[in-house]
C-alpha positions in Angstrom: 27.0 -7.4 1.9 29.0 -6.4 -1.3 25.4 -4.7 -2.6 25.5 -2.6 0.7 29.1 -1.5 0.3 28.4 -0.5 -3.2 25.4 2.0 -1.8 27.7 3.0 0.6 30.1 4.4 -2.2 27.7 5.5 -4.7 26.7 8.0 -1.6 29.7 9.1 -0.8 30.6 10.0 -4.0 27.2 11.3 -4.8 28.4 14.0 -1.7 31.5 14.2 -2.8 30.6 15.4 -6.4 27.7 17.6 -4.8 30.1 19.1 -2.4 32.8 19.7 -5.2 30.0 21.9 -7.6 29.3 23.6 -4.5 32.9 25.1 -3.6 33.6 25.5 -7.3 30.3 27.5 -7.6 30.9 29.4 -4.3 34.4 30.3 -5.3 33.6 32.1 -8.0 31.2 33.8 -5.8 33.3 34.8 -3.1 36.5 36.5 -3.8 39.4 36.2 -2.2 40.2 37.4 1.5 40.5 41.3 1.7 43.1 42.6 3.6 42.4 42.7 7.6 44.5 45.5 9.1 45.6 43.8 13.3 44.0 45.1 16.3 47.3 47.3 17.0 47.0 49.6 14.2 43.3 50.1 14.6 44.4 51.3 17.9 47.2 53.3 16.8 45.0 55.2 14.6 42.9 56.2 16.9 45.7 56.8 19.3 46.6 59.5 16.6 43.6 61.0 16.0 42.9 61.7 19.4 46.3 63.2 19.4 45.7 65.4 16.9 42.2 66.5 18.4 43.6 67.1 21.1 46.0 69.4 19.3 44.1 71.0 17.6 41.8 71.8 20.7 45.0 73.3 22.4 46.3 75.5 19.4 42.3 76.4 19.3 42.2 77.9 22.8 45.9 79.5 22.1 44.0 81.4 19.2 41.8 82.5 21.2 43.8 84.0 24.0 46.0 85.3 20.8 42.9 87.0 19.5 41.7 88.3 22.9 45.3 90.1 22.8 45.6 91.2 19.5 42.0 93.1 20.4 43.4 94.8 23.6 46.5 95.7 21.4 44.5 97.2 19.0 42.8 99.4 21.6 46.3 100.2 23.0 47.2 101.2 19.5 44.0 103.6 18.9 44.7 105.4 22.3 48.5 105.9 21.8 47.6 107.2 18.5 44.8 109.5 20.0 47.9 110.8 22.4 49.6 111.5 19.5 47.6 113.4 17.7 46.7 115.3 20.9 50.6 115.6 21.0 50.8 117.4 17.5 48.0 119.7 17.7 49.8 121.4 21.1 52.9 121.3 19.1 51.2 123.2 16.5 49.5 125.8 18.8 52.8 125.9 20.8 54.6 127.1 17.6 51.9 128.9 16.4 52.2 131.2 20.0 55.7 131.0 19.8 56.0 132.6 16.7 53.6 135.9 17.0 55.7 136.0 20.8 58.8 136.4 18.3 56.7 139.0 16.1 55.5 141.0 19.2 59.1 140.8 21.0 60.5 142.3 17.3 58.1 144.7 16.9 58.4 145.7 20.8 62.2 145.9 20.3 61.8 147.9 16.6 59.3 150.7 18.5 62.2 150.9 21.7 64.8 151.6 19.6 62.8 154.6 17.0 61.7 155.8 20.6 65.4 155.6 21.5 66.5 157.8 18.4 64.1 160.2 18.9 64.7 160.9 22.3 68.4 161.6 21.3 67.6 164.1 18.5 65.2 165.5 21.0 68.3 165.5 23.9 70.4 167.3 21.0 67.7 169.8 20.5 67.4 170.5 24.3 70.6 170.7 25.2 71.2 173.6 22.0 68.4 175.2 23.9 69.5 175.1 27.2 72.9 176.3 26.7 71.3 180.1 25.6 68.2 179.9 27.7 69.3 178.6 31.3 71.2 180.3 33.5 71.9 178.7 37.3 68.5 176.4 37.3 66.6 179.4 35.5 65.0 179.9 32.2 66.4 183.1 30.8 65.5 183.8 26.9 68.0 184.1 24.4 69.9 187.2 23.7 69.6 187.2 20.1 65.8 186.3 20.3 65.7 189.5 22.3 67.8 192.2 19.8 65.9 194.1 18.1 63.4 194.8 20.2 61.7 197.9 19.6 59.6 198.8 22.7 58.8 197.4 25.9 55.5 195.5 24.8 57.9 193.6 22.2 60.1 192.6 24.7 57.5 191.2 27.6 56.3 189.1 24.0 59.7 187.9 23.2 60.0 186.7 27.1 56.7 185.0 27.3 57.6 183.3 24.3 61.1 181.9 25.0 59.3 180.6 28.3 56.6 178.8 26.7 59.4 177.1 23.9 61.3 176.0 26.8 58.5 174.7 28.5 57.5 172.9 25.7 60.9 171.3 25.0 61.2 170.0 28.6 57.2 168.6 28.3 58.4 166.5 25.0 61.7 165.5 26.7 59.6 164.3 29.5 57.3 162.6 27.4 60.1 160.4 25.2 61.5 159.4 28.4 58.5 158.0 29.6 57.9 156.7 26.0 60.9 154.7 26.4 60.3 153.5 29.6 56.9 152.1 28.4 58.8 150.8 25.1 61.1 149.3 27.1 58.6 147.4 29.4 56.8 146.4 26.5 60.1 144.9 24.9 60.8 143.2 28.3 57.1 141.4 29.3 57.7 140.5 24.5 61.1 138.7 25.2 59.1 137.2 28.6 56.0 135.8 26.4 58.7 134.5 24.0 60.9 132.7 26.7 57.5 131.0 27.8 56.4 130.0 24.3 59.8 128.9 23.5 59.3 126.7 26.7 56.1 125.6 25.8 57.0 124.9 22.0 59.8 122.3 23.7 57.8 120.7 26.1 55.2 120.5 23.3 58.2 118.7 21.2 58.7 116.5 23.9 55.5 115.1 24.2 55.1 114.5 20.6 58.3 112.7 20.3 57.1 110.7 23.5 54.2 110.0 22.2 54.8 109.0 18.6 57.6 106.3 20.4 54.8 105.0 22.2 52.4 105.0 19.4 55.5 103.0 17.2 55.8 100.6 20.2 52.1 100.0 20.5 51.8 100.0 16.3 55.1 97.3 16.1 53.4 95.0 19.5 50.3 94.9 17.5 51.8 94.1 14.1 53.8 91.4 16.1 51.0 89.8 18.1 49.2 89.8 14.4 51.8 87.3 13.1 51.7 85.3 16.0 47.3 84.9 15.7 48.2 83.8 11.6 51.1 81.2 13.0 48.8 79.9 15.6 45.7 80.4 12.8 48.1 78.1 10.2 49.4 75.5 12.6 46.1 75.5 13.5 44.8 74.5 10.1 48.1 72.0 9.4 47.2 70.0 12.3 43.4 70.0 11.7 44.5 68.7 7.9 46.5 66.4 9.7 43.2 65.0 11.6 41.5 64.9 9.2 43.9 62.7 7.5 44.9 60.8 10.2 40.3 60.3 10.9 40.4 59.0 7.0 43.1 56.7 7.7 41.6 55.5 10.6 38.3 55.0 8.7 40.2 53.2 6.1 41.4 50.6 8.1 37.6 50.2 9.8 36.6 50.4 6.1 38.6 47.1 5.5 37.8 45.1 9.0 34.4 45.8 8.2 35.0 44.2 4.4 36.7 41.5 5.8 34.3 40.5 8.7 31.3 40.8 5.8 33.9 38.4 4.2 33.9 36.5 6.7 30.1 36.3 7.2 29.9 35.4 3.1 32.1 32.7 3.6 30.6 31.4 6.9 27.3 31.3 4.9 29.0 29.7 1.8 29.7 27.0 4.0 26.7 26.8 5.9 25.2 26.3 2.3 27.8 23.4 1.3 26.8 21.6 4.5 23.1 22.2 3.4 23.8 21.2 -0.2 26.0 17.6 0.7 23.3 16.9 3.6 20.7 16.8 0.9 22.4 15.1 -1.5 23.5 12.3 1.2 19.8 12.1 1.7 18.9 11.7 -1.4 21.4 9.1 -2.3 20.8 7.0 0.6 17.2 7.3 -0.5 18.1 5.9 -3.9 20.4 3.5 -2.6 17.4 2.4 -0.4 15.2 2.3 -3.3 17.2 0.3 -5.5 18.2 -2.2 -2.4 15.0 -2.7 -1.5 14.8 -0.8 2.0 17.1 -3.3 3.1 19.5 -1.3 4.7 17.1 -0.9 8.0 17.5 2.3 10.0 21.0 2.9 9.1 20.1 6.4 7.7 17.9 8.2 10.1 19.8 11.1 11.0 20.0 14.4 13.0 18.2 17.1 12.8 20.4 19.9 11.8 20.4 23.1 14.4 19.7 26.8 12.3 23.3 28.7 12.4 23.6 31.0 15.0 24.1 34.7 13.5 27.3 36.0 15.1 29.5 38.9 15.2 29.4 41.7 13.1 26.0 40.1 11.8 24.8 39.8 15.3 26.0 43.5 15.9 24.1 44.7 13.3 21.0 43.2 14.4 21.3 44.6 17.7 21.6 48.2 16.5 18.9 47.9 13.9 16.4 47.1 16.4 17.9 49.8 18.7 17.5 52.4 15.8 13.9 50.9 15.0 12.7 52.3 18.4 13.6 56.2 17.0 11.4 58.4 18.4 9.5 56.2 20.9 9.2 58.1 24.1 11.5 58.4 27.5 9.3 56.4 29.9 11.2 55.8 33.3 11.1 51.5 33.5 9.9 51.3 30.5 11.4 48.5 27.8 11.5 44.9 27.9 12.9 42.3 24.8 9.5 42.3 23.2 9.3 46.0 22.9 8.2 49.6 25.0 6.1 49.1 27.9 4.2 51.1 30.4 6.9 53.6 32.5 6.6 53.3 36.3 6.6 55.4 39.4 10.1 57.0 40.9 8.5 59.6 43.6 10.1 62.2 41.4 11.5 63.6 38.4 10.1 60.9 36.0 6.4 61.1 38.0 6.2 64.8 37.5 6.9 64.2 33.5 4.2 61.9 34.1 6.3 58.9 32.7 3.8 56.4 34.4 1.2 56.9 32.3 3.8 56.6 29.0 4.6 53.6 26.9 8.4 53.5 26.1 11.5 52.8 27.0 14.0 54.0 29.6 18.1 53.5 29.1 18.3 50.1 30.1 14.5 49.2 28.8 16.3 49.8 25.4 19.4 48.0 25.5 17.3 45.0 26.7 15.0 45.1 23.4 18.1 45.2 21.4 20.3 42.5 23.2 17.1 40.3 23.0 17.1 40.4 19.5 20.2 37.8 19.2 18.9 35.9 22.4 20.8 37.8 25.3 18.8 38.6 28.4 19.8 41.5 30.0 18.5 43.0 33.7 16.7 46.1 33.9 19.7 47.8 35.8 22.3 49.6 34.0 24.9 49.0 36.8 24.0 45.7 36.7 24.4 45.6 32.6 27.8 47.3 32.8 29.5 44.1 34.5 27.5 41.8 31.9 30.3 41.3 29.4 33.9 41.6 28.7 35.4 45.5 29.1 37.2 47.0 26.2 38.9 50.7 26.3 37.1 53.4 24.6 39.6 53.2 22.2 38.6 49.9 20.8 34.6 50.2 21.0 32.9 48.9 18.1 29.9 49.1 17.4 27.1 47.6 19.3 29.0 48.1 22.4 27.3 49.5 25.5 28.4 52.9 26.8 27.9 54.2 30.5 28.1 56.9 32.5 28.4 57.9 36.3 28.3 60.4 38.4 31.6 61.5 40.4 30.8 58.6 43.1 31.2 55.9 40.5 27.4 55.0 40.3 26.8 54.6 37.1 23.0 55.9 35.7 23.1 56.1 31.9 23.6 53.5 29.4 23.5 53.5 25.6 24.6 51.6 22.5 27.8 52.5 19.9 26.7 52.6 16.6 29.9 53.9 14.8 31.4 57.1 13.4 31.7 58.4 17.0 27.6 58.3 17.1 25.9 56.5 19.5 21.5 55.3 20.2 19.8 56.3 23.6 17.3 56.5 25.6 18.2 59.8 27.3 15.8 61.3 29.8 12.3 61.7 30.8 10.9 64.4 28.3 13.0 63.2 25.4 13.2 60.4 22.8 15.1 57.6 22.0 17.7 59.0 19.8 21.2 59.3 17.9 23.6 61.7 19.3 27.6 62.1 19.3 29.3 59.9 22.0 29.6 62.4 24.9 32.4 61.8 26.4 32.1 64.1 29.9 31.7 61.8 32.4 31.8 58.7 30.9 33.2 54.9 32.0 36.3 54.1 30.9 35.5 51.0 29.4 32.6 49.6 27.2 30.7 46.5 27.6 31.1 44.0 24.7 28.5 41.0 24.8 29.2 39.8 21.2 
């Protein structure tokens, strides 16, 4: 009896020592806990980047439409500044006619009054004349110009003569008075042709002043709708700096729940290992006790067999997506896909038969998740409606990876499934045609929850 109870402590400190080496060994192995940012600010980070993508999406489109303006403006600007100098040059010719209408009106005015002057010396001269020479409407010669005569012949001479000088006198009368009435219409269409190029010349002014307000209005719109593009073009860039910090806190904090679940797994194994390491040593004390006892101690130390550790989650996440990603570049095959691998498509009576996916081996959306799924022992149907109520829903917010994502069409049936992989990527199977792939999460149409199975 007292031999048995002595066994019975030499093994149980025989675990105890074997189980004390083994947490001071693994101690030094595993360091302490890292920190594990809460659910709630994982959330709030994403929360605030997609506030800020959504920000910088609106501000975006507001360029845009600033842009767009700031072009039409500057087409606005070339044609008021085309009107302008269409403006000018009319101005110029305006002034340039108004001024040789001033040169002609001066000259015109210049020849009527010479004309004017001669006609009165010419008046002065006839009148002299006329006083000796008519008599009573008739031309009678001079009395002086007739003494002195010597004969008759003289006389008829002296006559014929005094006629002709009258004659004469009257024609070049005649003549300055018409002179002057020409002179004098000339003078009057000159100051005309000024009045209009003087009117002309004004309305030409007129226009250039209108048009060079215009052409300042459309210059000063332009210059303002420029400042508003580079506000819009800098708040732009602040809050895409701002996403970008807010995406690199966000990945900070996922940074250090994925060190802490890997801390986790380390320490899960460390203990695994202890269990291992004081099951042996049990064994091999009770061995020893049995050896030095005799065997007396019967069947007192068969034991159980010990189950393998079930790999769970972010270790069974990881398994999942790496045999998701395994199957890159296997092709679409409609019904294709079961937990051992790509299988032979089958027939729909349409879209799928005409890429001939009957005669493919590969996978179709759900064909994949159930190859991946199967990986930690989770059997999935080959239904994507049916694998959407399979597990617990999370928002899109909180998807981690090895979530399932799906999609459906504006009735709510849902046709697409595929798996979150992290860093807003996601793997798929996507359509007849295609490979299984990564791609960015699309987000048109898609579920508002995932599917978490781990």
């Amino acid at each position: 009896m007292s031999a048995r109870r002595s066994g019975s402590t030499l093994v149980s400190v025989a675990l105890a020592m074997v189980t004390a080496v083994g947490i001071a060994g693994t101690a030094q192995a595993v360091p302490p806990p890292p920190p594990n940012p809460s659910d709630s600010e994982l959330q709030q980070g994403r929360v605030d980047v997609d506030s800020k993508a959504g920000e910088v999406g609106r501000l975006t489109n507001q360029l845009t439409q600033a842009e767009t303006k700031l072009l039409e403006l500057s087409a606005e600007v070339q044609l008021k500044m085309e009107d302008a100098n269409k403006a000018q040059v009319d101005l110029d010719e305006a002034e340039a006619a108004a001024l040789a209408a001033k040169r002609d009106a001066d000259g015109a005015k210049a020849e009527a009054e010479a004309a004017g002057r001669a006609i009165e010396e010419v008046r002065k001269q006839v009148d002299a004349f006329a006083s000796s020479s008519y008599q009573q409407g008739s031309t009678v010669g001079s009395i002086r110009a007739l003494m002195g005569v010597r004969s008759a012949d003289e006389l008829l001479e002296r006559l014929r003569m005094l006629d002709a000088a009258s004659g004469s006198q009257l024609t070049a009368l005649d003549n300055m008075h018409r002179a002057r009435t020409d002179k004098a219409n000339k003078d009057s269409l000159a100051r005309k042709a000024l009045e209009v190029a003087k009117s002309k010349e004004d309305a030409a002014e007129t226009a250039k002043r209108t048009a060079d307000t215009a052409r300042n209005a459309a210059v000063s719109a332009r210059a303002g709708q420029e400042r508003r593009a580079e506000q819009l073009e800098n708040e732009r860039g602040s809050v895409e700096r701002q996403l970008e910090e807010a995406r690199n806190r966000v990945g900070g904090l996922q940074n250090q729940r994925r060190t802490f679940e890997n801390w986790q797994e380390a320490k899960r194994r460390e203990e695994a290992e202890l269990a291992r390491q004081a099951a042996e040593a049990a064994a091999a004390a009770a061995s020893e006790e049995r050896r030095r006892t005799g065997g007396s101690s019967g069947g007192g130390n068969r034991g159980t067999a010990q189950k393998p550790t079930r790999v769970s989650g972010s270790g069974a996440a990881q398994i999942v997506i790496n045999r998701a990603l395994s199957q890159l570049g296997v092709i679409y095959a409609w019904g294709g896909g079961n937990g051992s691998g790509p299988t032979r498509g089958i027939r729909d009576g349409g879209v799928a038969d005409s890429f001939g996916d009957y005669r493919k081996i590969g996978f179709d959306c759900s064909g994949l998740m159930i190859y991946a799924f199967a990986g930690i022992g989770i059997n999935l149907a080959h239904y994507s409606g049916y694998q959407y109520n399979s597990g617990r829903k999370v928002p899109l917010s909180q998807m981690q990876p090895g979530d399932m994502l799906f999609w459906a069409h504006s009735g709510g049936r849902i046709h697409h499934v595929a798996m979150y992989i992290g860093g807003g990527r996601m793997v798929e199977a996507p359509f007849s045609g295609a490979r299984v792939r990564v791609t960015s999460v699309r987000y048109g149409g898609i579920m508002p929850y995932a599917t978490r199975l781990i």
